[in-house]
N, C-alpha and C positions, 0 to 999 in steps of 0.2 A: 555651684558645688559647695563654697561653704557655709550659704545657707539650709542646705538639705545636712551639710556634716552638724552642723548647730542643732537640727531637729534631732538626729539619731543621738546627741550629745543627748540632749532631754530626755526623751523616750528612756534611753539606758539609765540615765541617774533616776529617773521616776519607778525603775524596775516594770516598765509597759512595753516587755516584749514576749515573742509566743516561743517561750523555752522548748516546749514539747516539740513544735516546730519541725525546731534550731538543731533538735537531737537526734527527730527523726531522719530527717530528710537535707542535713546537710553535713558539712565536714567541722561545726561545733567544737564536738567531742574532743577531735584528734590530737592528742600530743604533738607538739612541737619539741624537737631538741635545744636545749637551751646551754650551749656550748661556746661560748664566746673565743673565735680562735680555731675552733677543730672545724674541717670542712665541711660536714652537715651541720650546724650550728644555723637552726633557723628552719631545717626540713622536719619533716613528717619523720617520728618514730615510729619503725615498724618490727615484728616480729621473724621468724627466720622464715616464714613463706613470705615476706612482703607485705603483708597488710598490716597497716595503718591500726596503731594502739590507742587505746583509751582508757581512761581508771575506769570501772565499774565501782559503785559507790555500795553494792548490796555485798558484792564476794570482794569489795577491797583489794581489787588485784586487776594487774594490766588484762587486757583481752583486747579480742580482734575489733578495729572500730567498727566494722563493719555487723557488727552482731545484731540480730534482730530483739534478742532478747535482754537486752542488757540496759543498765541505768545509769549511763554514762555523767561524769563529772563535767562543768563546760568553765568551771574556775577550779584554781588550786595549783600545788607547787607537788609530782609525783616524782618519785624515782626509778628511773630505768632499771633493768637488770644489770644493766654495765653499773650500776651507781650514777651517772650523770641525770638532772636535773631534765624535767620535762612538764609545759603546759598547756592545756586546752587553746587551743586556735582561738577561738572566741575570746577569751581569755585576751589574749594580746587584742584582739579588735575591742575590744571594752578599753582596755587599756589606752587605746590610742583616741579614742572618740570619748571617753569621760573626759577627757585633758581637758582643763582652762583654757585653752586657744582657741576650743571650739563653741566656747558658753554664751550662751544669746549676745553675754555683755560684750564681748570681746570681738563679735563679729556683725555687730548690730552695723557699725560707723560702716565697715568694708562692704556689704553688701544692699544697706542703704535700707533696709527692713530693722523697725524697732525689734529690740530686747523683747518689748511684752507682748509682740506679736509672732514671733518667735515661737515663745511658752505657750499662746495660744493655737498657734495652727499644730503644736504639735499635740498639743492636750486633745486634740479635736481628733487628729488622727488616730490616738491610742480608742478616745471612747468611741468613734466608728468602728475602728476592728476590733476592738474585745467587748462593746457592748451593744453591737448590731450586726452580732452574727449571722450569716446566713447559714440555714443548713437545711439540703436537701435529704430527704430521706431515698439514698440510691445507696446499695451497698457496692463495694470498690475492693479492689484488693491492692496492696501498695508494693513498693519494688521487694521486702520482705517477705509476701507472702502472705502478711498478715492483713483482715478479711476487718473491714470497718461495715457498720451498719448504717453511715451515714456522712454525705458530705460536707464538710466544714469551710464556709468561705468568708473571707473579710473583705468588704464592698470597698478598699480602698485599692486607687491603683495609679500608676505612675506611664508615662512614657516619653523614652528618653530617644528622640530621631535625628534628623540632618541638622537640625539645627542649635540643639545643644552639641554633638560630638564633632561641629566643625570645624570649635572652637579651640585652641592651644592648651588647654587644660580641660578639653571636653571629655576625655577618657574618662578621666579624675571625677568628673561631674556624673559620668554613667556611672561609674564604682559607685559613687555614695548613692543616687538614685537605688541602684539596685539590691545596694546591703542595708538601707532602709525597707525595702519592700519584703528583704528575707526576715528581717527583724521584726517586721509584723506578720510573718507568715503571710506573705500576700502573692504571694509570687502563684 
């Protein structure tokens, strides 16, 4: 696990991940309440139907996260309508996966794989999925609605089974597996 945390460490600092993705097709966007102390402190801000807020970066103003047509922020420090303070989810996952704890160097000695092989497998990662794209020409339409002319796939892929989740921090080990694989849009 924290050699795959060490990969996504790289990937993020090298900015080699598939934003468009991250904004389509997951929960990115969303505001988190950042309330230290008040009982949602840490939940999803939503508006007064329940759905899940996000900055819109073109009208500068909260909207539904859910929005097909929108250009949602996934960093940045927004304000709610109460006035309280709110961040993109991703935003905190950047935050916790850039850290130094997770830096090739710091977890070279613990998982027994060099620093510079580390930077290499991940370097290799980003240029398979961003520079050996597969794309089929099928058109799709996505859970929005909206009608693409062509499939976009990234030949990389992971699988996490009995044998890594059987282990006492294997949950942990599929987490990062898997937030690595959204991070390259591979999923």
């Amino acid at each position: 696990g924290l050699f795959v945390m060490a990969l996504i460490h790289e990937l993020l600092h090298a900015d080699k991940i598939d934003v468009d993705y991250l904004v389509r097709y997951t929960n990115a966007p969303w505001l988190v309440i950042q309330a230290p102390g008040a009982a949602d402190h840490g939940l999803f801000a939503r508006d007064a139907e329940g759905n899940p807020l996000a900055f819109d970066q073109t009208t500068k103003t909260l909207v539904n996260a859910k929005g097909a047509d929108i250009a949602p922020a996934i960093v940045g420090q927004f304000r709610l309508a109460d006035g309280r303070a709110a961040v993109p989810s991703f935003q905190l996952l950047a935050e916790r996966y850039m850290d130094a704890r997770y830096s090739p160097d710091a977890v070279a000695e613990t998982t027994g794989v060099p620093a510079a092989q580390i930077r290499r497998l991940a370097a290799e990662l980003a240029r398979v999925a961003f520079e050996e794209t597969i794309e089929l020409d099928v058109q799709w339409t996505d859970w929005a609605g909206r009608t693409h002319d062509k499939m976009i796939g990234r030949p990389v892929a992971m699988h996490a089974m009995r044998g890594v989740s059987a282990h006492s921090n294997g949950f942990h080990t599929c987490r990062a597996i898997h937030v690595l694989q959204v991070l390259l849009g591979s999923v």
